[in-house]
C-alpha positions in Angstrom: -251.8 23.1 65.1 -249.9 21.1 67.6 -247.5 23.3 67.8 -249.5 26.6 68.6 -251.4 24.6 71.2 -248.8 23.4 73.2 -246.9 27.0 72.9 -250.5 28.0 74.3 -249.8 26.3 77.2 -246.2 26.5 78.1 -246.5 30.5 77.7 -249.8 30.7 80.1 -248.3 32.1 82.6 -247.6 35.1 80.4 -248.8 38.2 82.7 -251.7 40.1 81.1 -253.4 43.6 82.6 -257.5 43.4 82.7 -258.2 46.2 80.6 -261.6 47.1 78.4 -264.7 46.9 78.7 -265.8 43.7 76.9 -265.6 40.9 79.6 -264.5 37.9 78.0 -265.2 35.7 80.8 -265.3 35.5 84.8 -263.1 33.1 87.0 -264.7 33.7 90.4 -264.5 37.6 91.2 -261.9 38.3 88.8 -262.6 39.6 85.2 -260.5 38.6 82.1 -261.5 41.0 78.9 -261.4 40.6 75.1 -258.4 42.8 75.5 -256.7 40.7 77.6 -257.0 37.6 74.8 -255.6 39.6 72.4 -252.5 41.0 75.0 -252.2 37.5 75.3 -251.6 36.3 72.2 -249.8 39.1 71.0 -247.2 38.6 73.3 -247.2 34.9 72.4 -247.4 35.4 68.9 -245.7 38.5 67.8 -246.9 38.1 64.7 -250.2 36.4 65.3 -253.5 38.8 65.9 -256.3 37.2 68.3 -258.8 38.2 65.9 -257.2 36.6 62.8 -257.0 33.3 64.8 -259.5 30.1 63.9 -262.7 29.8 65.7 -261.1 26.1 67.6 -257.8 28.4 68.3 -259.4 31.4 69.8 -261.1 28.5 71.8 -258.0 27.4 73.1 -256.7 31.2 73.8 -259.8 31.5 76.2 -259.7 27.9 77.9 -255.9 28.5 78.5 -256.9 31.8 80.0 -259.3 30.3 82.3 -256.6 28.1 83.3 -254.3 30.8 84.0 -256.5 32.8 86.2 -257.6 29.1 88.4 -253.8 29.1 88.5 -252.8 32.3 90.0 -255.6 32.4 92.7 -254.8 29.2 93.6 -250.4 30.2 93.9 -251.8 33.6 95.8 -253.9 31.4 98.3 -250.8 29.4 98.6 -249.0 32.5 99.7 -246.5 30.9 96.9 -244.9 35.3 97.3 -243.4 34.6 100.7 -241.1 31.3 99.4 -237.3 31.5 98.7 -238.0 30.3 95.4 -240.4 33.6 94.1 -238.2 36.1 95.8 -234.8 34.9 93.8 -237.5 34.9 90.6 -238.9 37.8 91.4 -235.7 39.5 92.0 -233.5 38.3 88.6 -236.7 39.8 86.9 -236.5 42.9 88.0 -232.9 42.9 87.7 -233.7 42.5 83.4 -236.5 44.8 83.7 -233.9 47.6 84.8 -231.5 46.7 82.1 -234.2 47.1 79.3 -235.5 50.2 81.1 -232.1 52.3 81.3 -231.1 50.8 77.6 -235.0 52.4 76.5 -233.9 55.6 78.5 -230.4 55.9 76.5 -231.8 55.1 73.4 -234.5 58.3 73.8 -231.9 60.4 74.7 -230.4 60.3 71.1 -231.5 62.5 68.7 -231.3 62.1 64.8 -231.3 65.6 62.6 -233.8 65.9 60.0 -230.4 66.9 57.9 -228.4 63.0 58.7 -232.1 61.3 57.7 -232.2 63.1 54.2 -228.4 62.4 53.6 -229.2 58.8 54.8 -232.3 59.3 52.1 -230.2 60.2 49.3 -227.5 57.9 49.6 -230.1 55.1 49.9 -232.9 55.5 47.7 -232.8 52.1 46.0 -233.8 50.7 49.9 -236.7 53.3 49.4 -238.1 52.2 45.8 -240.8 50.1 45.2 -240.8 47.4 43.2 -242.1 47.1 39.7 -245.6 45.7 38.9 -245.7 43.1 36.6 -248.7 42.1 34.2 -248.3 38.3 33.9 -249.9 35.8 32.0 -249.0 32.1 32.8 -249.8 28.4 32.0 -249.5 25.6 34.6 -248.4 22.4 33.4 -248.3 19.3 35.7 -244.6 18.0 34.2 -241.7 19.8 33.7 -241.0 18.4 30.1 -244.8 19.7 28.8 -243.5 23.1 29.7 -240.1 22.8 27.9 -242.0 22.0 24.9 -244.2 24.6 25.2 -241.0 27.2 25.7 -239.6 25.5 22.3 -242.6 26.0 20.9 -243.5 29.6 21.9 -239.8 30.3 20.9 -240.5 29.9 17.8 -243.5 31.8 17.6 -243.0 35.9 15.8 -242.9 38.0 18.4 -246.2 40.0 17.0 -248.3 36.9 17.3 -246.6 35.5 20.8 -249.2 36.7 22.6 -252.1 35.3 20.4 -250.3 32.1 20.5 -249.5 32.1 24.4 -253.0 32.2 25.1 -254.1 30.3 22.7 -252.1 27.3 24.1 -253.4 28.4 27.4 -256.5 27.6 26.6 -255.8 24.1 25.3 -253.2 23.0 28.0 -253.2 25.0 31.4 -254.2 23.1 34.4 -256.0 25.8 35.6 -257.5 27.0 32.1 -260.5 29.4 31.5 -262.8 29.9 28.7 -261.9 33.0 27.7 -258.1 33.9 28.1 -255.1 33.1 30.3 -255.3 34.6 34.3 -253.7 37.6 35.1 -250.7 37.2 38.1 -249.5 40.2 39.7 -246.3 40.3 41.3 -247.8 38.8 44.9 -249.9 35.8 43.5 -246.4 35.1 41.6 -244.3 35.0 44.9 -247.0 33.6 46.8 -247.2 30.5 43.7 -243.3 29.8 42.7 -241.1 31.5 45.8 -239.5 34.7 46.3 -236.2 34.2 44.0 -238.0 33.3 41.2 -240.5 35.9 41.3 -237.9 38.3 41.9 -236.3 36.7 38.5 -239.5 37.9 36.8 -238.7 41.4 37.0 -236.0 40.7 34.4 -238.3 39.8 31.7 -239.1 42.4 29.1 -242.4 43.6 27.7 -243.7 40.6 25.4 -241.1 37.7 26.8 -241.7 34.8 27.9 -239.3 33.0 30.9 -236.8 30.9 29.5 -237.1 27.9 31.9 -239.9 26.7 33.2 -240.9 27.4 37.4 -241.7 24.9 39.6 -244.9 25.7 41.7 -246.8 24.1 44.3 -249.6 23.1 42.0 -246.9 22.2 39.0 -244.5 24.2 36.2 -245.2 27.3 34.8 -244.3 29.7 32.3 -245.1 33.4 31.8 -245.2 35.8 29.5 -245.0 39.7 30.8 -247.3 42.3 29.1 -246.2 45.2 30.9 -244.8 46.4 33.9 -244.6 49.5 36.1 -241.6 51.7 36.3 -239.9 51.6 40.1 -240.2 54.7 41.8 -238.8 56.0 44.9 -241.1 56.5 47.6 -240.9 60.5 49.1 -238.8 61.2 51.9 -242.0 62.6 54.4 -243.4 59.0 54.0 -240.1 56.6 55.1 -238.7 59.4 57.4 -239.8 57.5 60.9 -238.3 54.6 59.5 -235.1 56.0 58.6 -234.8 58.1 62.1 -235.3 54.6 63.6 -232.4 53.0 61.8 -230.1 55.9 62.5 -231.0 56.0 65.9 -230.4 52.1 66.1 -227.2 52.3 64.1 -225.9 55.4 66.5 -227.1 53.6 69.7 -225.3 50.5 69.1 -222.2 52.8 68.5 -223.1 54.4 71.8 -223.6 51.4 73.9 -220.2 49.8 72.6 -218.4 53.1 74.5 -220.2 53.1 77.6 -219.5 49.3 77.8 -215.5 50.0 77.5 -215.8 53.0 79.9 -218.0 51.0 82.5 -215.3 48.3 82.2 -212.7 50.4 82.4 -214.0 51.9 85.8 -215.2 48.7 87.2 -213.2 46.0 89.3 -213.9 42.5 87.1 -212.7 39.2 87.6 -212.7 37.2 85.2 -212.7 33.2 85.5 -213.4 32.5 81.6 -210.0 30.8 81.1 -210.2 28.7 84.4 -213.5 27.1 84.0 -214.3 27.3 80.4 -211.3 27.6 78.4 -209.7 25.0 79.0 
């Protein structure tokens, strides 16, 4: 929570374009929207969405906005624009603005067949499968040797009545037992509980198995026995094809910029002082 407030207020001088109709608030004459608060945090957040923030952290989103808009009338009645200091700003940032804009404008002009994406398609289709769904049944036990005796226990078990008995010793020894039978985990509640790796280690299980070892959780150890799961299929081609044109544009625009780079080089006069003051 620290953290995200004091990123709040080192980043709130982010510039942010009234826009919308829903008026947030008013600093004097000028207007900040609901629109604005979420451009705000957006940019950041990348990955953080205004309205999925806490009631206490939108707070702060509008309180350093406030702030923000007392702090640029107050720089404009300065006249803080006609100092040495926001010219030389003012000018590196539009020299990166016109390097992002030209590398935008080269990267537009390339153009990806619908012939290289489908070739790209079929040589890639296991990046284009989805995964398999698994029907899990677990039990959670608070030490790791309970749930090696459990696995020695279960291993010994005839396959026809492993179920029976997994749930059965649900029942009588899960941390998190019900009355009625053990709790269903699909493939998300599994990473979400023991990690990504050993979720992923899941999908190795067949029908009616149990894991071999047990997996350390956050609330404890657990073992599972898989039911059934859902064949991997490959997703169709219409529905990945604006991904795939992306990467191919990517992967051919990187190619592109490394040539213009040599030819630019090539043509320019460069002097270069990397040896003299830093390799020394």
């Amino acid at each position: 929570m620290r953290y995200f407030f004091r990123l709040l207020f080192l980043f709130a001088f982010i510039g942010i374009a009234a826009q919308g109709d829903d008026v947030l608030l008013q600093v004097n004459d000028k207007k900040v929207t609901l629109q604005d608060a979420k451009d705000f945090t957006s940019k950041l957040l990348p990955n953080t969405s205004f309205d999925n923030l806490t009631l206490e952290q939108k707070r702060m989103v509008t309180n350093r906005l406030i702030e923000r808009e007392l702090f640029l009338q107050t720089a404009k009645k300065s006249k803080i624009e006609e100092s040495k200091r926001y010219k030389a700003n003012l000018q590196k940032i539009k020299e990166e603005l016109l390097v992002q804009t030209w590398i935008e404008s080269q990267l537009d002009n390339i153009i990806i067949s619908d012939s290289e994406a489908r070739e790209f398609y079929k040589n890639n289709k296991d990046k284009f499968a989805t995964k398999p769904e698994l029907n899990l049944r677990h039990i959670l036990f608070k030490s790791e040797e309970e749930a090696k005796e459990a696995i020695d226990y279960l291993s010994s078990v005839e396959k026809d009545k492993l179920k029976e008995s997994f749930i059965d010793l649900y029942n009588e020894k899960s941390l998190d037992k019900k009355e009625d039978t053990a709790k269903d985990i699909s493939s998300a509640d599994a990473v979400a509980n023991i990690g990504k790796e050993a979720s992923e280690s899941l999908t190795t299980l067949k029908s009616g198995e149990i894991t071999k070892e047990p997996i350390k959780s956050d609330f404890g150890y657990i073992i599972f026995y898989l039911e059934n799961k859902s064949p991997t299929q490959t997703i169709p081609y219409e529905l990945v094809k604006k991904n795939i044109l992306g990467i191919l544009r990517q992967k051919q625009f990187q190619i592109q910029l490394i040539e213009i780079a040599k030819e630019l080089r090539a043509r320019a006069k460069i002097e270069d002082n990397f040896d003299k003051l830093i390799k020394k």
